[in-house]
C-alpha beads as a LAMMPS data file, in Angstrom:
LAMMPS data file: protein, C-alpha beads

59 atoms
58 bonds

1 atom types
1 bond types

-500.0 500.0 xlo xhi
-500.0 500.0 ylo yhi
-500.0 500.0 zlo zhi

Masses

1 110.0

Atoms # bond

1 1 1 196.879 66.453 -139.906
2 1 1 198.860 68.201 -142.535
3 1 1 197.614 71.594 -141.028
4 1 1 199.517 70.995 -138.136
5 1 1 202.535 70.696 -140.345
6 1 1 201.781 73.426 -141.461
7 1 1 200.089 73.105 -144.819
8 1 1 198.039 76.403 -146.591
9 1 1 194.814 76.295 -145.048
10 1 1 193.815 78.678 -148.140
11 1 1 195.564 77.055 -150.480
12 1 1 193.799 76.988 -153.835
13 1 1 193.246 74.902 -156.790
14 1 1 190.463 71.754 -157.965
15 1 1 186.913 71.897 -158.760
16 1 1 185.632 73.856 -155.697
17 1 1 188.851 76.206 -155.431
18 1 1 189.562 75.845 -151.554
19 1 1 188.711 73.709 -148.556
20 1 1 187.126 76.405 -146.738
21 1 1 184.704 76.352 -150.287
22 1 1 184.613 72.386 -150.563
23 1 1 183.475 72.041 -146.946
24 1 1 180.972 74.088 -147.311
25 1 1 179.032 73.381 -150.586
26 1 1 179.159 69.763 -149.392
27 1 1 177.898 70.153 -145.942
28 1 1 180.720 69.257 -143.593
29 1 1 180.088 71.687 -140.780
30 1 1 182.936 70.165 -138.875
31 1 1 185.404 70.539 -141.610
32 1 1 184.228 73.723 -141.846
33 1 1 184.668 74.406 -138.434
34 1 1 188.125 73.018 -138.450
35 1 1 189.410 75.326 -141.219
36 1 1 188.174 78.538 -139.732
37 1 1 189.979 77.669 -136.724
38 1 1 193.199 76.973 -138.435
39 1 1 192.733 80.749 -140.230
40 1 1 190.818 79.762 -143.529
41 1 1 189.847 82.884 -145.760
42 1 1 186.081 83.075 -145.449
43 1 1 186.225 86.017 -148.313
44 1 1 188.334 83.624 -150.872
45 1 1 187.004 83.266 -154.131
46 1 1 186.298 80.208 -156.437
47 1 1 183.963 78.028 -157.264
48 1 1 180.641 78.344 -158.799
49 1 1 179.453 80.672 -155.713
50 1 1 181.872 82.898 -155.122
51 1 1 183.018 82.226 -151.512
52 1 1 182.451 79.871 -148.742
53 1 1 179.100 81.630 -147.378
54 1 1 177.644 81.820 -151.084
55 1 1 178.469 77.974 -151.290
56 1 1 177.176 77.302 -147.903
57 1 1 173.828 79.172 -148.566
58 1 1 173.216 77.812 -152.145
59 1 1 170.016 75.835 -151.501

Bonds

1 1 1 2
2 1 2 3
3 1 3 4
4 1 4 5
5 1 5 6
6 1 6 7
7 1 7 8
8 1 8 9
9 1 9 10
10 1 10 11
11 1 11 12
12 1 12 13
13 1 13 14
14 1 14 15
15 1 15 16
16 1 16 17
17 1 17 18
18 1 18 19
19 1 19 20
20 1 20 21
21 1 21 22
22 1 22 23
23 1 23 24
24 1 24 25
25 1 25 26
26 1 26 27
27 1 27 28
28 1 28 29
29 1 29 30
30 1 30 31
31 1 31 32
32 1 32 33
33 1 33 34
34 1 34 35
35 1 35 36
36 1 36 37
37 1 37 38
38 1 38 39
39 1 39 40
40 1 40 41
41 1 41 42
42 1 42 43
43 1 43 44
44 1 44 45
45 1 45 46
46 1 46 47
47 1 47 48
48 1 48 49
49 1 49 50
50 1 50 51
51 1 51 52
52 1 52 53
53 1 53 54
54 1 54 55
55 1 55 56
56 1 56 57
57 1 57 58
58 1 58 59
């Protein structure tokens, strides 16, 4: 996994700004899961929500 290599878990940029954001306004608990293991900003901006929580809690 590029993680492991040593890739930026926070690393920004694309439509939903982060990962940590793209895992959670699509659902993938276990992605999200993964990330916040590996360190992932829950507080980084982007995206139409905001953050990760605002993304995760937009239903």
């Amino acid at each position: 996994m590029l993680l492991d290599k040593g890739a930026d878990v926070n690393a920004q940029g694309g439509r939903y700004g982060n990962a940590l954001y793209a895992a959670s306004a699509t659902g993938h608990d276990q992605v999200v899961q993964m990330l916040l293991d590996k360190g992932a900003d829950v507080n980084a901006q982007g995206g139409q929500y905001g953050n990760a929580l605002k993304a995760a809690s937009k239903e």
